[in-house]
C-alpha positions in Angstrom: 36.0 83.6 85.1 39.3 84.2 83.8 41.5 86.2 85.6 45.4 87.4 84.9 47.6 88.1 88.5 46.9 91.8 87.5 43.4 91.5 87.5 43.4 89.2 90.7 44.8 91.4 92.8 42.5 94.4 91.5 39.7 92.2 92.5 41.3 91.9 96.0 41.2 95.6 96.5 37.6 95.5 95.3 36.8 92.5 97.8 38.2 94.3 100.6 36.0 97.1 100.4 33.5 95.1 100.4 34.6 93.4 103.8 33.6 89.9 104.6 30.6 90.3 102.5 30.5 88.1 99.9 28.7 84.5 98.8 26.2 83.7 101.7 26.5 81.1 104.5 26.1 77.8 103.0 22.7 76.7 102.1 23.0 73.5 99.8 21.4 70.6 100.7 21.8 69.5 104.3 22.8 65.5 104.6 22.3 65.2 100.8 24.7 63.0 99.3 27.2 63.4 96.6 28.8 61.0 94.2 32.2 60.2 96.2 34.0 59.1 93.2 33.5 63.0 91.1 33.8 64.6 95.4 37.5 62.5 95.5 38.2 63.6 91.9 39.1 67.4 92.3 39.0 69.9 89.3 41.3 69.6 86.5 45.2 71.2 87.6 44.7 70.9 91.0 45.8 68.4 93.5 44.5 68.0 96.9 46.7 68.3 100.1 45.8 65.3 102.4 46.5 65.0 106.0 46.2 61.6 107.9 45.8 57.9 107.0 45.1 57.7 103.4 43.1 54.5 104.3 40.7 56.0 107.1 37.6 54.5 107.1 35.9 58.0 107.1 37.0 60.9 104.3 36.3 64.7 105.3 36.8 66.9 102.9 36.0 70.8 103.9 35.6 73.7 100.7 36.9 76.9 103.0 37.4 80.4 102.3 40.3 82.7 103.8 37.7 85.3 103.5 35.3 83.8 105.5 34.7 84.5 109.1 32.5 80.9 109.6 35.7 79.4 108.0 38.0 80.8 110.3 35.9 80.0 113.3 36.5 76.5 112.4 40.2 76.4 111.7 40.7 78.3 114.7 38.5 77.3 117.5 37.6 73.6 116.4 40.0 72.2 113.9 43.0 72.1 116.5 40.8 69.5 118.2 39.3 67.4 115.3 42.8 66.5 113.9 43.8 65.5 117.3 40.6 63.2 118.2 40.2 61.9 114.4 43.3 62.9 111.8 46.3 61.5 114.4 44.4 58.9 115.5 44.0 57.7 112.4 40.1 57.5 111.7 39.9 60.7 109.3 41.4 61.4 106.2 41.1 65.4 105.7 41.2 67.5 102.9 40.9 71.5 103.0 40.0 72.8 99.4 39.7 76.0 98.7 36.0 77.6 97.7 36.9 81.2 96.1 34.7 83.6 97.0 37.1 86.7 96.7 41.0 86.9 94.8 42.6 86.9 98.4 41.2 83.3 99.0 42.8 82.2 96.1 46.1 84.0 96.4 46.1 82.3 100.1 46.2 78.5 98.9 48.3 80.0 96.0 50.7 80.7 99.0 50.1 77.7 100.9 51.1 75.7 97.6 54.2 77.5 97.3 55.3 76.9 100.8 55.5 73.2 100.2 53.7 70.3 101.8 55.2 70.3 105.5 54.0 74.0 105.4 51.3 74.0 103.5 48.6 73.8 106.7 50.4 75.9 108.5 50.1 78.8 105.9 46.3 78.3 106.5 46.2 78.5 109.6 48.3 81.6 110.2 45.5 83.7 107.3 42.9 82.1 109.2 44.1 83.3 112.3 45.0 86.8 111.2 41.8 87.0 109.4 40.8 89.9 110.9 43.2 92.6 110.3 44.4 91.2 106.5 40.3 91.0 105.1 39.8 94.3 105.7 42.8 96.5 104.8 42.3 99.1 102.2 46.0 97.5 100.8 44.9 94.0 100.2 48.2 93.1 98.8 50.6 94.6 101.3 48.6 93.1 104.2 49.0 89.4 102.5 52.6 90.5 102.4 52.7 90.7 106.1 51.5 87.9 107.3 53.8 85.7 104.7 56.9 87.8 106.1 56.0 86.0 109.0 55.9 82.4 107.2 59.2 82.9 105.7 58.2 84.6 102.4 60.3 87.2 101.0 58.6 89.9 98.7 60.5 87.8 96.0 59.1 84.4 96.7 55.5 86.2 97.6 56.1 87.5 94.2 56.6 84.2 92.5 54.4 82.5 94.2 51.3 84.2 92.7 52.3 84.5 89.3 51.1 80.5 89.4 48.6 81.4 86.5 47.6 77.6 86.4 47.4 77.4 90.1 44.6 80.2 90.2 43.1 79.0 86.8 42.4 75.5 89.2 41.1 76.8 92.2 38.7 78.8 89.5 37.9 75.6 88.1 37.1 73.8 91.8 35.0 76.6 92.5 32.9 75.9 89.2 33.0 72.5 89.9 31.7 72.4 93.6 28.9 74.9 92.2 27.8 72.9 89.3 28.7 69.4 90.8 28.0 69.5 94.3 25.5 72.2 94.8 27.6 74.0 96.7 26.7 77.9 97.6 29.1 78.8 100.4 31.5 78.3 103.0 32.1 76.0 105.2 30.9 73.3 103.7 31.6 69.7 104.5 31.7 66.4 102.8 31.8 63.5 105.1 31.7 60.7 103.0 30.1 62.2 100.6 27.4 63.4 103.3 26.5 66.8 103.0 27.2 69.5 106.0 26.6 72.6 105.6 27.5 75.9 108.1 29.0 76.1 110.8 29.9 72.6 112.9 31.1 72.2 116.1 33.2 69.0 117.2 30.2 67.0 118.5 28.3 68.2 115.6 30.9 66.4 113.2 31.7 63.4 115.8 28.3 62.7 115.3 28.6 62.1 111.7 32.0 60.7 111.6 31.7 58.0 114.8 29.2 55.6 113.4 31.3 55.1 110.5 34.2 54.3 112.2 34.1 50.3 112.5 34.2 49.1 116.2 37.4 47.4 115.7 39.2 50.0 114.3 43.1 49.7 115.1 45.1 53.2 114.6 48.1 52.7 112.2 51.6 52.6 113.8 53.2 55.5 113.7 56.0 56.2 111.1 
């Protein structure tokens, strides 16, 4: 797929009329494991944001859709709580990539990228959390338009912002590329090491995963 702004935001109007509906719940292989090195080496033009200790001893990396209600779920009502207990404490690396399903998830991490790197979770959060009035308005691109009023955005820098042509050409690609590579089918879906989880996961569900491979001895980094 190869999509100009103009033909992005057409496909937004399309998605909304479609609602939430859209690639199923995630169905690829639960616990199946990936080769870390191609998981850690994201498609070509785009560059992960990290949050925590780029030498945790356990790497999470979740594909997330703005457009997903699952997704949302978990950035509102469980993701507060896992960076507390694992990302601050210095035992989980995270990384959020984006998994297009419709053109608003793109033009959402579009944003987020153009809000720069202290901003760029917060942008996130505040779709995720408004998810329910933005995915379904019949004027895709005005409602976007709200919500970044409220991040700071002006229409000019909304503007700007998605005219990054190779911004949405990557986020295309790392949807290919989590297909093909990974087996990925839908959202959320989360890599813990390269372990496969798939759906929805509630803290104890990850803290499962994640606490056996944090060593015993583990010493949180001093903060900066």
């Amino acid at each position: 797929m190869n999509f100009t702004r103009r033909d992005t935001l057409i496909l937004a109007a399309a998605a909304s009329a479609l609602g939430l509906c859209g690639v199923s719940a995630a169905n690829a292989a639960e616990g199946a494991m990936v080769d870390t090195a191609k998981l850690m080496a994201p498609a070509a033009g785009y560059v992960d944001h990290v949050m925590g200790n780029e030498n945790a001893p356990v790497t999470v990396i979740e594909y997330a859709a703005p457009t997903c209600p699952h997704c949302a779920a978990f950035a509102v009502n469980v993701l507060p709580s896992f960076i507390e207990k694992y990302v601050d404490t210095g035992k989980v690396r995270l990384i959020i990539r984006p998994f297009m399903r419709f053109a608003q998830d793109a033009a959402i991490f579009v944003l987020a990228d153009a809000s720069g790197p202290e901003n760029y979770h917060e942008v996130l959060q505040a779709y995720f959390k408004a998810q329910n009035v933005w995915a379904v308005s019949s004027t895709p691109l005005d409602a976007l338009f709200d919500v970044a009023k409220q991040l700071g955005f002006t229409r000019e820098s909304f503007d700007a912002a998605l005219t990054n042509q190779e911004l949405w050409t990557a986020i295309q690609a790392l949807r290919e590329q989590a297909i093909n590579d990974f087996g990925l089918t839908g959202t959320p879906t989360f890599y813990v090491n390269g372990k496969t989880l798939v759906g929805d996961k509630t803290l104890e569900e990850l803290a499962a995963e994640i606490d056996p491979l944090v060593p015993a001895d583990f010493v949180a980094p001093a903060a900066e």
